[in-house]
Backbone bond lengths (Angstrom), bond angles and torsions (degrees), N, CA, C in turn:
res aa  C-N    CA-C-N  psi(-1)  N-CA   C-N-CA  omega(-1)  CA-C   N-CA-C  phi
1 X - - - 1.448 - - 1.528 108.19 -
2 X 1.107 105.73 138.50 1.838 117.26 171.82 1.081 104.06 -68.19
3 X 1.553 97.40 173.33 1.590 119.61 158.32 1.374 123.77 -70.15
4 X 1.202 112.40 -40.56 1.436 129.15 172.35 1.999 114.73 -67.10
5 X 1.203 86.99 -28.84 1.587 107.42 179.04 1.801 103.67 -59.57
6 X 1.266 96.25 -71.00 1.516 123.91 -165.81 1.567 89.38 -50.56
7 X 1.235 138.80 -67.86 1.611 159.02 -134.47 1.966 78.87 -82.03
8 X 0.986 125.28 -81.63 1.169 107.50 179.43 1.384 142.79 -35.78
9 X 1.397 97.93 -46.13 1.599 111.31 174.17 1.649 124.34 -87.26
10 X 1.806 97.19 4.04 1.609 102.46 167.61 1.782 82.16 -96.47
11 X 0.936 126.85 -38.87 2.047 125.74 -156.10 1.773 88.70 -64.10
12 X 1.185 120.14 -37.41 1.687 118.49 -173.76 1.504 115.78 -79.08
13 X 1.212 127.52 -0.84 1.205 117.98 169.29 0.964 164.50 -103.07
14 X 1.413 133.44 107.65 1.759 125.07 -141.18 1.568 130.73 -31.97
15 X 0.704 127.93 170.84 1.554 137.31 -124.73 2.029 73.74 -87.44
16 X 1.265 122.67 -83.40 1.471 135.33 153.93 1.264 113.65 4.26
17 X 1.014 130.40 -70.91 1.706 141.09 -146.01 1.851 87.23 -88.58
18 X 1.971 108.69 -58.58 1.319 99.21 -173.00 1.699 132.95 -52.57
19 X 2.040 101.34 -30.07 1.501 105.92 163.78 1.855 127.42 -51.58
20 X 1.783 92.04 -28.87 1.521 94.66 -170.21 1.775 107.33 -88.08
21 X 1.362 105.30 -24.29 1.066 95.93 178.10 2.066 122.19 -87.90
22 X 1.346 102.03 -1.14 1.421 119.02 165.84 1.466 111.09 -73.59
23 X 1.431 108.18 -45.51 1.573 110.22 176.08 1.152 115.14 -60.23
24 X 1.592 133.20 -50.25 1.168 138.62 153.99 1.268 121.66 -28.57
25 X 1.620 122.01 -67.19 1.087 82.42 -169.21 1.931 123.14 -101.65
26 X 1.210 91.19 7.59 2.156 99.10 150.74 1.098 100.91 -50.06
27 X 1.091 124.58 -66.64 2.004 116.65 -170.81 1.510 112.00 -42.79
28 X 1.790 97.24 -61.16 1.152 92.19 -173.56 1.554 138.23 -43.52
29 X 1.681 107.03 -49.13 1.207 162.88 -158.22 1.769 85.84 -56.27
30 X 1.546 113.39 -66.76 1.474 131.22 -179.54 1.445 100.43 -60.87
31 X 1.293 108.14 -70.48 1.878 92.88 -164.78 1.600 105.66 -53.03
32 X 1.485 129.48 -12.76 1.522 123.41 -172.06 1.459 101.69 -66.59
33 X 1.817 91.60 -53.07 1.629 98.31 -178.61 1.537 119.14 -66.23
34 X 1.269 125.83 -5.36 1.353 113.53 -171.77 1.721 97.23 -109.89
35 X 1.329 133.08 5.09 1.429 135.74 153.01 1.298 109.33 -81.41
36 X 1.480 120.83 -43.95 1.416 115.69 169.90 1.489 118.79 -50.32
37 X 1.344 104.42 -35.89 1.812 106.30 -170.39 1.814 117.40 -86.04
38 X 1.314 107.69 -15.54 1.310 134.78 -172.71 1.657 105.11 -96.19
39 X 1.012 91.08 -34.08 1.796 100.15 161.81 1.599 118.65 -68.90
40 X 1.829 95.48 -63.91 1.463 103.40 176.41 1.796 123.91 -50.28
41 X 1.495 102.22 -15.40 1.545 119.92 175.58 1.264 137.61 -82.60
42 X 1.581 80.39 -30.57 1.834 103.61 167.31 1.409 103.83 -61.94
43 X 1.288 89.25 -65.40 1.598 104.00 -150.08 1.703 106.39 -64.78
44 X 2.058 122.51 -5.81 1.307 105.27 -179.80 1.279 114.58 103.21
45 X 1.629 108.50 -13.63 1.704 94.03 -164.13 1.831 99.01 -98.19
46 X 0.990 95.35 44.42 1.826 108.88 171.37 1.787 113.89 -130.79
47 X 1.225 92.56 -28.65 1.379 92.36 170.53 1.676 136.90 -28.79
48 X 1.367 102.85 -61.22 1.104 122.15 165.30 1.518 136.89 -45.77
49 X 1.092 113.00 -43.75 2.035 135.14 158.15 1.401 96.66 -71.02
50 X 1.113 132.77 -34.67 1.727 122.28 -168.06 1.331 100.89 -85.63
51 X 1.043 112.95 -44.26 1.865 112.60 167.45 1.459 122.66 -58.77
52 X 1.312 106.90 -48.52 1.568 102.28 147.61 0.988 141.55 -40.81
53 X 1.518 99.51 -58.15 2.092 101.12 170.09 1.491 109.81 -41.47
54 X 1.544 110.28 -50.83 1.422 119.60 -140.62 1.749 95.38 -73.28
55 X 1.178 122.81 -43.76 1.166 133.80 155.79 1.103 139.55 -14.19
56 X 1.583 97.20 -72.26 1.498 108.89 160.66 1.247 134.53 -49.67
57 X 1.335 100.60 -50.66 1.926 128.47 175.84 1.104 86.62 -68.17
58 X 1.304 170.80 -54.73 1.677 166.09 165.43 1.433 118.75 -27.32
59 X 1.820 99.42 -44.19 1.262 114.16 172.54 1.571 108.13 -83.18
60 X 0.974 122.21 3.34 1.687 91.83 179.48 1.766 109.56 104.73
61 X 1.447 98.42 -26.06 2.134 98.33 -164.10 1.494 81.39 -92.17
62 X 1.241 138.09 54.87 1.621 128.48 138.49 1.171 116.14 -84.08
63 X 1.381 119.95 -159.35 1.645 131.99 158.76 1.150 113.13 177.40
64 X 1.134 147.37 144.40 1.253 155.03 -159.69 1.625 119.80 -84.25
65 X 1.356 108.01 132.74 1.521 100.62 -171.39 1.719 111.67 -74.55
């Protein structure tokens, strides 16, 4: 199936089916991104910005939420 395929045959679907299939794929959508980020964590490539943060907030350039 295309792209153009898919985009149509999500645009055709009753009001019902299209809510469930929005929920779907938010879920999905998140757990993709939260393997991507859990990956990116493994592997270190966050390290670098977190040392930064920590840094900063060390220095004083934080502020409280």
């Amino acid at each position: 199936m295309t792209l153009q395929q898919l985009e149509k045959t999500i645009s055709e679907l009753p009001a019902d089916e299209f809510s469930k299939f929005r929920e779907w794929f938010l879920n999905f959508d998140a757990e993709k991104w939260d393997r991507q980020v859990e990956g990116d964590v493994a592997a270190g490539r966050l390290d670098r910005l977190a040392d930064e943060a920590l840094q900063q907030h060390q220095a004083g350039e934080s502020s409280r939420l």
